[in-house]
Each structure stands twice: as C-alpha cells, then as structure tokens.
C-alpha positions in Angstrom: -77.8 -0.5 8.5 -76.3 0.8 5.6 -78.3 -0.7 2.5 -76.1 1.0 -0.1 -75.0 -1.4 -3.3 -71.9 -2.6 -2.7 -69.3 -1.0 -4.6 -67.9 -2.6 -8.0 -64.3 -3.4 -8.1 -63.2 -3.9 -11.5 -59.6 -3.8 -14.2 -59.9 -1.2 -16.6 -60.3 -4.1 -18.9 -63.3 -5.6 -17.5 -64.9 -1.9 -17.7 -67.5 -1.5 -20.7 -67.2 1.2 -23.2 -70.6 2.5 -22.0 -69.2 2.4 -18.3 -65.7 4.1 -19.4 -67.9 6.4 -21.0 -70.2 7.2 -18.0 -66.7 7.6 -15.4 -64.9 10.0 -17.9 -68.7 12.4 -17.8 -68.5 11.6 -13.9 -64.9 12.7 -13.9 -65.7 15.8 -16.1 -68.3 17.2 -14.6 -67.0 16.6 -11.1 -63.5 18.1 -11.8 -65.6 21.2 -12.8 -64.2 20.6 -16.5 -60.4 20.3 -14.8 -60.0 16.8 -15.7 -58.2 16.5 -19.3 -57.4 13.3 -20.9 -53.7 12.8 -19.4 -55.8 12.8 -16.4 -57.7 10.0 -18.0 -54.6 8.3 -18.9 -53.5 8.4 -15.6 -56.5 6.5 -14.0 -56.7 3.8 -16.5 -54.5 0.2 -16.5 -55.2 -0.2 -12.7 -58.4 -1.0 -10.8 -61.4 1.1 -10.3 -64.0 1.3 -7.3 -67.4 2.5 -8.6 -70.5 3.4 -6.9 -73.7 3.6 -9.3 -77.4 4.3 -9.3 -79.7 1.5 -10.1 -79.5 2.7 -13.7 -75.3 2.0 -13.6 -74.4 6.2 -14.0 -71.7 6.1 -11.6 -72.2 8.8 -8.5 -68.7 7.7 -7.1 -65.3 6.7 -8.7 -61.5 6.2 -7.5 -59.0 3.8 -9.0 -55.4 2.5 -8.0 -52.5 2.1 -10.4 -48.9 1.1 -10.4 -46.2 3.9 -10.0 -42.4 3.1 -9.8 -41.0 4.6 -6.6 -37.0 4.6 -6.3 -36.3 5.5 -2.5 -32.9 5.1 -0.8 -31.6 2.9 -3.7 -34.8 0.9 -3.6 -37.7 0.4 -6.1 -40.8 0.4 -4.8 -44.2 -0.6 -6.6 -46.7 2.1 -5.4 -50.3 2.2 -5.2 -51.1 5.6 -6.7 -54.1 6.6 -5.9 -55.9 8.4 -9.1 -59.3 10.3 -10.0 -61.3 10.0 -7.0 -64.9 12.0 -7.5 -68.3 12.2 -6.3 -71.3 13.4 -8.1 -72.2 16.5 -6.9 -75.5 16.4 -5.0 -74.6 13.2 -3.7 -71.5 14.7 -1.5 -70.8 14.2 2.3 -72.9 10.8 2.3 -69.4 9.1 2.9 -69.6 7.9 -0.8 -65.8 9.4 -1.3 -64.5 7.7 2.2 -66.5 4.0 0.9 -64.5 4.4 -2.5 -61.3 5.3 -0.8 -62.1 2.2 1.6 -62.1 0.0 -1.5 -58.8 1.1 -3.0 -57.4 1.0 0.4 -58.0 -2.7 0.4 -56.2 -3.3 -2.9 -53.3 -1.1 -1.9 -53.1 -3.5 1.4 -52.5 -6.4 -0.8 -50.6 -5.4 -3.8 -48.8 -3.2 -3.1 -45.5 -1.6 -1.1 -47.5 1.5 0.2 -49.6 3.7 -1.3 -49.4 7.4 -2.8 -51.9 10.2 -4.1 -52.1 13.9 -4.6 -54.6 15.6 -2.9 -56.2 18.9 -4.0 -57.4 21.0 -1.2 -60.5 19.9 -1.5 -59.7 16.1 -0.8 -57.0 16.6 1.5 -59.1 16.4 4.7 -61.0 13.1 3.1 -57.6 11.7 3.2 -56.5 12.3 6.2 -59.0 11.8 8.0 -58.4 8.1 7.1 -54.6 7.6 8.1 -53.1 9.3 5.1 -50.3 11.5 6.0 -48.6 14.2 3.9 -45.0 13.3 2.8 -43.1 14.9 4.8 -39.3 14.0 2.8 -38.5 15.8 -0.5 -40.1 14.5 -4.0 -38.4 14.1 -7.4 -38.7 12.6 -11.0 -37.8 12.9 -14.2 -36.9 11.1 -17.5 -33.2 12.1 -17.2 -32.6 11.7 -13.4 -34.4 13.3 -9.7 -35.1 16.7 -10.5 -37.0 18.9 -7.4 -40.6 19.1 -7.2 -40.7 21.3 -4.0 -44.5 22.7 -5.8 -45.6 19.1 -5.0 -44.7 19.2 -1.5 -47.3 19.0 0.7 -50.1 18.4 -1.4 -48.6 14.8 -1.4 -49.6 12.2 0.9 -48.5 8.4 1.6 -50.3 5.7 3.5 -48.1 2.4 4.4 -49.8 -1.2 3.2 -50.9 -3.5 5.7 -47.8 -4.4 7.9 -45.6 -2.9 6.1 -43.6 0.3 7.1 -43.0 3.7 5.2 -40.1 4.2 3.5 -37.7 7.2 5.3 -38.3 10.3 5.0 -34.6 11.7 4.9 -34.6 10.1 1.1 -36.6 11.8 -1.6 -39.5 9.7 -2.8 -38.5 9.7 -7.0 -41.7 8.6 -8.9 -41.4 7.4 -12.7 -41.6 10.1 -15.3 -45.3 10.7 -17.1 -47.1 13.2 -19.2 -49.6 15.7 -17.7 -49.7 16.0 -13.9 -46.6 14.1 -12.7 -48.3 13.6 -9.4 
C-alpha cells in the first residue's frame, strides 16, 4: 500500500511565495541549471501538481497550462504540459508518472487534448503512459504557420477523456511565445 502524501493540486495563484520559491530551486537544480525564466513563464497561470517532503521542499513538480491550437481551421484549447521534474535522488520511485497522473486528470476535464515536449530524457515517462509523438507537421508564429520541422518528434499529444485527436494530415499551429515555443 502506497502511503505516499497525496499530491497537492493547486493555481499558480494559490501557490505561496515561499512555495514558488522552493519549485523554481526544484526546477533549477533538476534542469541541471537549463531551466531559465521564460521556462518559468511558461509553467506559471495554469495548475501545478506537487509532491513534498514533510518539511513542504517539493521532490516532484509538473503543471498544465492553456495553449491555443488552430488545426484544420479549428481552435483548440490545449493542455500543455510544462516543467515536469524530480529531485534527483528521489528518481525512478514513480514520483514523475504520479505527477503526470495528476495533470493527466486535469487535462481529461478541461481540456480538448493535451500536448508537451519531451526531452530525451522524459520521452519514455511519456509514453509509457499513452502519450504518442505527433506524428503531423507543427507550426507557429506571430505573423502566420511557419515550419518547426526541429520540433518534430520530440512532440507528443495525448487525447482528453472521450475525446478524439485532431488529424494528423493538418499541422498542429500552437500560439506564438517567447523562449522555447514548445
């Protein structure tokens, strides 16, 4: 029987200073000092699943936010999946799979489907839980589609709860941000 704390689920907003605080050292340190503050940008405004110590230092992290998706002449409202980490020494416990679980859940009911990028490191994490690599073409950009074909591959979709994915003979056209655009 797993005795485990459950995780937290919680708005940026309802997030502390101090806890901000503890998920951006999290998110440093397990990014291996990769993680710079458009990456921070990007995982905040949506919701966050946390795992903590008694002590509330977060050993696991993930959070959800809203993407614009045009498709096929259709805007979708996407569950992008962002800054998903585990403490180091705390690794292969199926911490990462109980976050992804949560944010999961909140993809199933908010959202059209759900989207992430996965390094190389996370990709078998995600797929070993139904996501599947996209296997259409990928574009953005502030002044129409433009290409990402260096995204391809790397980017994986997972459809909500009874709800289908979108074609893949359209490009999936994700709204324009600064820093990593997926």
């Amino acid at each position: 029987m797993d005795r485990s704390p459950a995780p937290r689920v919680a708005h940026t907003h309802e997030l502390t200073p101090v806890e901000r605080g503890r998920i951006r050292e999290l998110l440093d340190t397990a990014f291996d000092g990769d993680f710079d503050d458009e990456d921070w940008e990007h995982s905040l405004g949506g919701i966050h699943v946390l795992l903590c110590e008694p002590d509330g230092r977060p050993t696991a992290h993930g959070s959800v936010v809203q993407r614009r998706v045009l498709h096929a002449g259709r805007s979708y409202r996407v569950g992008y999946v962002e800054a998903v980490a585990v403490r180091a020494g705390h690794r292969r416990r199926g911490l990462g799979r109980r976050v992804m679980a949560g944010l999961e859940r909140v993809i199933d009911t908010a959202y059209d489907f759900g989207a992430l990028s996965a390094s190389a490191e996370g990709a078998a994490l995600y797929a070993s839980s139904g996501w599947q690599v996209w296997p259409g073409g990928l574009a953005l950009g502030p002044a129409g589609p433009v290409p990402l074909p260096e995204e391809e591959g790397t980017t994986y979709v997972r459809p909500a709860a009874g709800l289908p994915l979108p074609a893949p003979a359209h490009p999936l056209a994700f709204d324009w941000r600064g820093g990593d655009l997926l």
